[in-house]
N, C-alpha and C positions, 0 to 999 in steps of 0.2 A: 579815443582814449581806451575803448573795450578791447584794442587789438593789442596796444602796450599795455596793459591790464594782463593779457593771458598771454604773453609772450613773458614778463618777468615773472608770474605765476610757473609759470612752466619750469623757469630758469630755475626760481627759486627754489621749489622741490626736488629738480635734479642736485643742485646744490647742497643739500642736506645730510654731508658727510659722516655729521657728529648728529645722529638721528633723533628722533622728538616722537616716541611709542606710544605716548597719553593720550595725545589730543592732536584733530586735524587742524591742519594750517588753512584756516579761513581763506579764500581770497578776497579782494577788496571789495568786489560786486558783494558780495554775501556781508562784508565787514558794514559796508552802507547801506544793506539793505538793514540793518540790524539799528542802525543810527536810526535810518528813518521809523522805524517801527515803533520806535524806545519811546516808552512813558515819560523820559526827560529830557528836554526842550537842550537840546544843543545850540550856543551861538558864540560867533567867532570876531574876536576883532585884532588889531595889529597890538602887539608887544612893543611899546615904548624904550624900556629898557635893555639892558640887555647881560645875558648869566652870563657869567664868567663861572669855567672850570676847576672843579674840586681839588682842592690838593691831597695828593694821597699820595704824601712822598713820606709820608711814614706808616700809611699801610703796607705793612711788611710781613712777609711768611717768615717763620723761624728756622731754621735747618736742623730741625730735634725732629721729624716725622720721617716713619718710611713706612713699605706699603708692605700689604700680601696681597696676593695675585690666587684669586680661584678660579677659574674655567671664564669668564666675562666680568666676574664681578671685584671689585678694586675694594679692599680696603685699605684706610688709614690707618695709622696707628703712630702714638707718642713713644720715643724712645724710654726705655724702663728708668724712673728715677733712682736706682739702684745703681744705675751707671755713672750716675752725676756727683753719688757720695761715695760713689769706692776711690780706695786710696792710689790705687794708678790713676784714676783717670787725673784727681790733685794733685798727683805730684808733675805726669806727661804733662798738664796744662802750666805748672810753676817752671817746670826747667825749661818748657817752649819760649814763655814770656821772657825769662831771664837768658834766653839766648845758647841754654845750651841742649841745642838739635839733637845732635848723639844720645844723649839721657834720655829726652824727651821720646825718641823715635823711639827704644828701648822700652820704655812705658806703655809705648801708643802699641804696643806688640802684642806684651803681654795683657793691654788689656781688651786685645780684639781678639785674642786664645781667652779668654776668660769671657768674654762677650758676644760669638760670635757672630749675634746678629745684628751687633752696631757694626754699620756698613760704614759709618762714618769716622771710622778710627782710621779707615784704609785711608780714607781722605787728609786724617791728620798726620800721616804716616808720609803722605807724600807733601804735606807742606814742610815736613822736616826733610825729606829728600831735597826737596824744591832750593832748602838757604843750605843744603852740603851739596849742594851743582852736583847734582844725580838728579836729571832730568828722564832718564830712559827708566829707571825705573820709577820715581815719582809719575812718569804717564801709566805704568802699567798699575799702577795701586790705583789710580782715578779711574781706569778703565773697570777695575775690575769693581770699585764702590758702585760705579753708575750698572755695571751687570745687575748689580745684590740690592741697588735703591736709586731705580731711574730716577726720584725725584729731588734725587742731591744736587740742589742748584751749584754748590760750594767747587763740587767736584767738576762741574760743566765749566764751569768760571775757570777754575785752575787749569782745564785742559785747554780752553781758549787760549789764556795766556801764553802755554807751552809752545802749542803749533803756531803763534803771530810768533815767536820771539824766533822757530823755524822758518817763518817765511811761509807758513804753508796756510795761506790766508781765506780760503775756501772754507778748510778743515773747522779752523779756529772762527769764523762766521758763527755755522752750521752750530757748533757747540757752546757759542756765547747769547747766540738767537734763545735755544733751547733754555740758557740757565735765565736768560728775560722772559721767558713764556715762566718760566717755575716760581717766578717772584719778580712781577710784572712791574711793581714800583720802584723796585731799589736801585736807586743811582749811580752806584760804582759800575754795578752792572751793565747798565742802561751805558753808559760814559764810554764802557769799552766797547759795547756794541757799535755806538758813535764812530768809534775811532775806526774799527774796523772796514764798517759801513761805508768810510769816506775813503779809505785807503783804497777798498775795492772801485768806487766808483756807481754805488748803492744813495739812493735819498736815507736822507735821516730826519724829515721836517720834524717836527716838534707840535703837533697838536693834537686834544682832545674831543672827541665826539660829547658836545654839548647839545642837545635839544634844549630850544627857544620856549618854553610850554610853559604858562601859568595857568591857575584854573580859579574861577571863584565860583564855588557851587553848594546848592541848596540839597535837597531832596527832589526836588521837581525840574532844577533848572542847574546846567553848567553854561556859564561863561567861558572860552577858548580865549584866552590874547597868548598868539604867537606870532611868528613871522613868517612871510611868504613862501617861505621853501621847507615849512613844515606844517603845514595845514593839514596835509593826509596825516603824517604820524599821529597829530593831534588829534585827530578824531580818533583812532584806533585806541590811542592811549587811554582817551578820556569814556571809552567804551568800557575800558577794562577796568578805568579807575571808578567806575561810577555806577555801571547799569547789571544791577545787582541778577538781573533774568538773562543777562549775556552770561554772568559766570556759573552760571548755574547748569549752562551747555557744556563747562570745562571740568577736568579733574585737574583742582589744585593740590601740588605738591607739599612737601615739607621744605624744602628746596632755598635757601634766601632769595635767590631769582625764579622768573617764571622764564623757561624757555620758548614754550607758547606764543607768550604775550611778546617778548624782544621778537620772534619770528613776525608775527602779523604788525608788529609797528613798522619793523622795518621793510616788508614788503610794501605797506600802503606808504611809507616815505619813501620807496624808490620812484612813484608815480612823482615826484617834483623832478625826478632827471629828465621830464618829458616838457613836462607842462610847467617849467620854471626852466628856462634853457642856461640862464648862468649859474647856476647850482652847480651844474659840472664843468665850470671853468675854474673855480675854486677848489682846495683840498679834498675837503672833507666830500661834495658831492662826486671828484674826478672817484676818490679811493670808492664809494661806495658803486658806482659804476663800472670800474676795473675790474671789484668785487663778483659783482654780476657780472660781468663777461667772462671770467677766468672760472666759474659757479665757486666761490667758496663765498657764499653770502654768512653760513652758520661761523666760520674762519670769522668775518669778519664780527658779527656779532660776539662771537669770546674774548675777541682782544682789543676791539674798542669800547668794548660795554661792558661785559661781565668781568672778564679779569685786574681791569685798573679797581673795581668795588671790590671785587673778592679775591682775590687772587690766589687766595689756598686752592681754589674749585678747580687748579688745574693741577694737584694731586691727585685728583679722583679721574683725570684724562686717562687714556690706554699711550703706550707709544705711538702709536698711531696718529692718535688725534692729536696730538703736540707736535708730532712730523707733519703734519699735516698744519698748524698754526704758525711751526717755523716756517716752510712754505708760503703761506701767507704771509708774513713781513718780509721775507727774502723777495718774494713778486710783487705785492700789491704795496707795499709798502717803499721795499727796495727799485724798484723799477717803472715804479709809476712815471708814467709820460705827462 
């Protein structure tokens, strides 16, 4: 086990594209030596029951954010509510709903000349191009939104559309991928990912990254009931969850996740692709195994872990790291064998 131990150690830190500057990534040897040492009586027994995954089909990002860009560092920021009570933007929204585009477009002009750092007017500029069949320029208003606010899902979405209704099925992927990475839950999105997915000849399976982990625990003593192909994460877990002289080695964040802690669970759970051999005959263990082998282990941690919880946390991505996670569902996801 020591060899497959520092062979996926190895993998794993090569893989760490979307980097973790705080704190070192333990390996397992050092994660068990920690267990053992702990003042609290670890014991493990089998998980009877069994979790079913969270619904988070209405954990949803809003399309009111965009960013600024300083030298490495991303901010967020809410669109000005100044823009939500001026009288264009009431009125472009009344004549859109009501069907009349030309008015609406007219609106959606002056209030991006009056606005010009709602990125998302260009957006709405070409969904009124989009119903008067002016497709060449409604791409170029989406192109130019996503230049001025990479993380306009709305506008990723609408360019998909544009290129599948061309044919140009690659294109429209690549950019429906992107607008699911920006708002990881939402359905419609999700739906046409699907379609395209299939069209190309891409997997689209349908499931979530659930760990099996219960804990009952004292001060002195944790109980484990899990199941067989998650006994390592569960110790790692229950390290982080419990043994208060372990965190005291880490700098915790402000962060709602720990990146830390997802890195070493999931490195002490890839030792079940070893020593539980039907783990990777199944989904969830084939993808976290493809995972490692292709190194985008941290890919996989943001988009089976972090971003169905949070999803906002991939406005605070670079382009990079989101080209880098569409990647990852186009291979590990799309082409898993």
């Amino acid at each position: 086990m020591k060899v497959y131990i520092f062979y996926v150690f190895m993998a794993f830190c090569t893989a760490f594209s979307i980097s973790n500057s705080q704190n070192v990534v333990n390996n397992p040897n050092v994660i068990l030596q920690y267990i053992e040492k702990s003042p609290i009586m670890y014991g493990m027994e089998e998980l009877k029951d069994t979790i079913l995954p969270k619904d988070q089909s209405k954990n949803l990002v809003e399309n009111n954010f965009y960013r600024l860009i300083d030298g490495k560092e991303i901010i967020v920021l809410e669109y000005d509510e100044a823009i939500f009570r001026d009288e264009l933007f009431k009125k472009a929204e009344a004549e859109f709903e009501s069907n009349n585009y030309k008015e609406a477009l007219n609106y959606y002009k002056k209030l991006y000349d009056k606005f010009p750092d709602y990125a998302a007017a260009q957006t709405k500029q070409a969904k009124c191009m989009i119903k008067l069949n002016n497709s060449d320029d409604a791409i170029d208003l989406l192109r130019s939104a996503i230049s001025q606010n990479y993380i306009d899902y709305e506008a990723h979405k609408l360019l998909a559309k544009l290129y599948a209704d061309m044919d140009l099925i690659d294109v429209a992927i690549r950019y429906i991928t992107s607008a699911h990475i920006l708002n990881r839950n939402d359905k419609e999105i999700n739906d046409l990912r699907v379609e395209l997915f299939t069209k190309k000849g891409l997997r689209t399976d349908n499931w979530a990254f659930t760990p099996q982990v219960k804990y009952d625990a004292s001060s002195k003593e944790v109980m484990i009931y899990t199941k067989e192909q998650y006994q390592f994460y569960a110790y790692a877990d229950a390290l982080w969850s419990y043994d208060k002289d372990y965190l005291k080695t880490k700098t915790i964040s402000e962060s709602p996740y720990n990146l830390n802690r997802l890195q070493e669970t999931i490195l002490m759970h890839s030792i079940a692709l070893q020593k539980v051999p039907w783990y990777s005959t199944i989904i969830e263990g084939a993808t976290l195994k493809f995972a490692f082998e292709k190194m985008l282990i941290n890919e996989f941690i943001y988009y089976e872990i972090i971003l169905p919880q949070f999803p906002d946390e991939a406005q605070k991505l670079s382009e990079e790291q989101i080209n880098k996670l569409v990647n990852y569902v186009l291979t590990i996801r799309g082409e898993l064998k």
